[in-house]
C-alpha positions in Angstrom: 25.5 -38.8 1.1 27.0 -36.2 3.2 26.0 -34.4 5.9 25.2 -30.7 4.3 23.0 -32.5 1.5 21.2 -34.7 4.3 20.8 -30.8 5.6 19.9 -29.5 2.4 17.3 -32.6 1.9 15.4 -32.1 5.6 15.5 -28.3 6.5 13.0 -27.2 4.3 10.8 -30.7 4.6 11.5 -29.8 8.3 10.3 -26.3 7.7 7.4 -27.1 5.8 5.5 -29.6 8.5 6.6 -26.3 11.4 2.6 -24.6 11.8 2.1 -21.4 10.0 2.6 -18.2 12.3 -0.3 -16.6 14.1 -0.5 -14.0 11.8 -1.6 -15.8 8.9 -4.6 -16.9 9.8 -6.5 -14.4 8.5 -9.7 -15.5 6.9 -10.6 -15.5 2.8 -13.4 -13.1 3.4 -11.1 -11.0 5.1 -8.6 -11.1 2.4 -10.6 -9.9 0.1 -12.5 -7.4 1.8 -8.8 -5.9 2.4 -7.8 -6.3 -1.1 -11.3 -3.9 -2.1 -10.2 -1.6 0.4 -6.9 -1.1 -1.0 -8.1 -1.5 -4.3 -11.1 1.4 -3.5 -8.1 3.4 -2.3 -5.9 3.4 -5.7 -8.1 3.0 -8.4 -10.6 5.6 -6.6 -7.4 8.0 -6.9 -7.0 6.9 -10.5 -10.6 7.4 -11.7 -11.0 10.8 -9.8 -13.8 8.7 -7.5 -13.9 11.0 -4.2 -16.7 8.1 -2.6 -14.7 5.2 -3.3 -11.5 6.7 -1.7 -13.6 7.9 1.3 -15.2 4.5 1.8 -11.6 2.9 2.1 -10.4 5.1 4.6 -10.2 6.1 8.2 -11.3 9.2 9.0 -8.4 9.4 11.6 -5.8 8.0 8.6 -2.3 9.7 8.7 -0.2 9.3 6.0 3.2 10.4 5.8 5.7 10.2 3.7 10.0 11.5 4.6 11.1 14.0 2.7 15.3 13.5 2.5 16.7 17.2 2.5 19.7 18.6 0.8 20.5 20.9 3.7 19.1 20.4 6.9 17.3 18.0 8.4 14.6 15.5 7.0 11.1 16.5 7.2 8.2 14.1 7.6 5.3 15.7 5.9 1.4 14.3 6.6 -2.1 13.9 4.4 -4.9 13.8 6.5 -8.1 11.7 4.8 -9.9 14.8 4.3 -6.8 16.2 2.0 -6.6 13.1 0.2 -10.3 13.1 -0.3 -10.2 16.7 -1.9 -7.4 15.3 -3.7 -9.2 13.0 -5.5 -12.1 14.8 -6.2 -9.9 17.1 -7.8 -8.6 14.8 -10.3 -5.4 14.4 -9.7 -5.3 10.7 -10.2 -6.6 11.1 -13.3 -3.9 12.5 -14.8 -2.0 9.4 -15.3 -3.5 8.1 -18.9 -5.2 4.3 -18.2 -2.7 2.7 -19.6 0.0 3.9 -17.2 -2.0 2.9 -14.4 -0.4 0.7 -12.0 -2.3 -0.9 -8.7 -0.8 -4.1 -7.7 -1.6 -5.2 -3.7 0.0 -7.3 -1.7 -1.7 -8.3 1.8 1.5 -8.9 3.6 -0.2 -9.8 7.3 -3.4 -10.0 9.0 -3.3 -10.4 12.7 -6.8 -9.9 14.4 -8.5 -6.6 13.2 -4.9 -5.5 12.0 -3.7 -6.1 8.4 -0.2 -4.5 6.8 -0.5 -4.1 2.8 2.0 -3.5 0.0 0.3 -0.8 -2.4 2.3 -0.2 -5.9 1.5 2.5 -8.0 3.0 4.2 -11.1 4.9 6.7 -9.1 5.0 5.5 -5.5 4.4 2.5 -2.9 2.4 3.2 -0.1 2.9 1.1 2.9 -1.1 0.8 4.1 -2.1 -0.3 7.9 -5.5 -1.5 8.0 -7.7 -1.9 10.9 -11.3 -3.6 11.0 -13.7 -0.9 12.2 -17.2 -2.1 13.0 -16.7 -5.1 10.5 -15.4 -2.9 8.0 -11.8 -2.8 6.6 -10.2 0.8 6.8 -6.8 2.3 6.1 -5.9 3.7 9.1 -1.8 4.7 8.4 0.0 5.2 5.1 3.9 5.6 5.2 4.5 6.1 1.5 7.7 6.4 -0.8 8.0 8.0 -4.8 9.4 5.6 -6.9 13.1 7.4 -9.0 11.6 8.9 -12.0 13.6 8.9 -15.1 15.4 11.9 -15.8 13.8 13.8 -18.7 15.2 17.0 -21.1 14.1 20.3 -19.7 10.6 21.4 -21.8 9.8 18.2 -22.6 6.0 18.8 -21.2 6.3 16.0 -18.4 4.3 16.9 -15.4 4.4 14.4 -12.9 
């Protein structure tokens, strides 16, 4: 046997007996109370539900999102919780018919009272910070990005 496939064989047993890093080890309850939080967060969008979106947010949240432009320089533009609030209240989540609904979560690290997400919606991925505030989960920070939409034929009635 040579010496790359004695490699091949022992780096990754090598790499799985190596202790997990400190940031994973968050606990189940946690998990999942981050999970409802971002959950509250897109599906409260999606259903119009003004309380559920406010119950997974900060009140301090800033969510931003860079806006690439054609002449000039990039802008970063901001939603504060309250405008994302109104937002939903107004419906515009509801737009999107149920069967074009897309929430899929990620937890991608929990650290302490700290917790990065992964957020995927029809039209964009939000990028959620989470902090625990008096034992509660909230989304804090949001750096969002729209997903390429397909192009469509002028008049077609598509109002994303």
């Amino acid at each position: 046997m040579s010496r790359l496939s004695i490699s091949l064989v022992l780096i990754p047993l090598l790499l799985a007996a190596l202790p997990a890093p400190a940031g994973d080890h968050d606990s189940r309850p946690d998990a999942e109370a981050i999970r409802a939080a971002a959950l509250d967060y897109l599906e409260g969008w999606y259903t119009g539900d003004a309380d559920r979106m406010e119950r997974a947010l900060h009140p301090d949240l800033a969510k931003r999102i860079v806006r690439p432009a054609a002449d000039g320089p990039d802008r970063v533009e901001n939603m504060s919780a309250l405008r994302l609030v109104q937002a939903t209240r107004a419906g515009w989540g509801t737009r999107v018919p149920p069967d074009q609904r897309q929430a899929d979560i990620v937890v991608l690290d929990v650290f302490g009272n700290a917790a990065t997400v992964r957020a995927e919606a029809r039209d964009w991925v939000d990028y959620l910070h989470l902090g625990k505030v008096d034992g509660e989960w909230k989304i804090i920070n949001v750096l969002w990005e729209l997903k390429p939409q397909p192009k469509t034929p002028a008049g077609d009635g598509d109002d994303r």
